[in-house]
N, C-alpha and C positions, 0 to 999 in steps of 0.2 A: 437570196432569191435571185431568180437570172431571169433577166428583161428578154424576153421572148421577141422581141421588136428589136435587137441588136443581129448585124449578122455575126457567124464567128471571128472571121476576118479581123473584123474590128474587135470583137471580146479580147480575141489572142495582142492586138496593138496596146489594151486597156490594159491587161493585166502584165504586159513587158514595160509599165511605165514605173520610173524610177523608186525604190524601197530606202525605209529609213534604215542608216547607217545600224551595220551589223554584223558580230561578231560570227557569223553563218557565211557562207558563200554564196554570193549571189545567182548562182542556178538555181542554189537549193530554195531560196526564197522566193522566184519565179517559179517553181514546181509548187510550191505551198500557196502561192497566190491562186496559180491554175488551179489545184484542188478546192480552194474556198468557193472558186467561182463556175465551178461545175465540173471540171474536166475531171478524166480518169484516169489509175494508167494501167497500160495496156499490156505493157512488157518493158521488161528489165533484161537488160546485158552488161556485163564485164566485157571492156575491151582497153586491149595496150593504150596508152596516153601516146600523145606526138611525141614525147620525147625519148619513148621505149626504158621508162624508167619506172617504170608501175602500172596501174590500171584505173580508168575512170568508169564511171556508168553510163551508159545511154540509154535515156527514160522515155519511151515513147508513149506519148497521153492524146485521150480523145477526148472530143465532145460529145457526151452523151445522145443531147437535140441533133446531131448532125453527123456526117460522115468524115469533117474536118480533124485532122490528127497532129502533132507537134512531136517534135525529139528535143529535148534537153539532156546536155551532158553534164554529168555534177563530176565532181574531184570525190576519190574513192578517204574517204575521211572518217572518224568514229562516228558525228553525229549525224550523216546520211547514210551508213551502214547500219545503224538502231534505226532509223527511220524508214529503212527499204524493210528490212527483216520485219518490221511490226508490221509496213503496211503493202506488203506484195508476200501474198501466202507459197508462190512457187520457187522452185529454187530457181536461184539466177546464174544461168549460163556465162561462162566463158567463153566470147566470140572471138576466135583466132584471124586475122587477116592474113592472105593469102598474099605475099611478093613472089612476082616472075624476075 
């Protein structure tokens, strides 16, 4: 249940606080915290990783109560690839960055 008497602000500092040691990635657990605690997400993208050696996600989630949003990047892995595919029904784009 989410204390309506919190602002987001503060929910998103609550919910980035430290998770018990785990065999998961720690975005992916920060993304599961924010689902527990209300949030939603919004949209899903494939994009190159910094190292130009694969691709990670960028998960953008909101707060339902409010117009406040967040981006988490998880690591492109099997058990956040089951995890997007169950719970984001549209297909997730590949977003290509653009170097001059």
């Amino acid at each position: 249940m989410i204390n309506q008497g919190i602002l987001p602000a503060q929910m998103w500092l609550t919910t980035q606080e430290p998770r018990i040691a785990s065999f998961a990635p720690n975005s992916y657990l920060l993304l599961l915290s924010a689902l527990d605690n209300g949030w939603r997400i919004q949209n899903v993208q494939l994009r190159p990783s910094w190292d130009q050696h694969g691709l990670v996600y960028l998960v953008s989630i909101y707060l339902y109560t409010s117009d406040h949003t967040q981006e988490i990047i998880l690591p492109r892995v099997p058990l956040v690839d089951s995890f997007l595919e169950e719970h984001f029904s549209e297909p997730i784009p590949l977003r290509q960055e653009v170097r001059l």
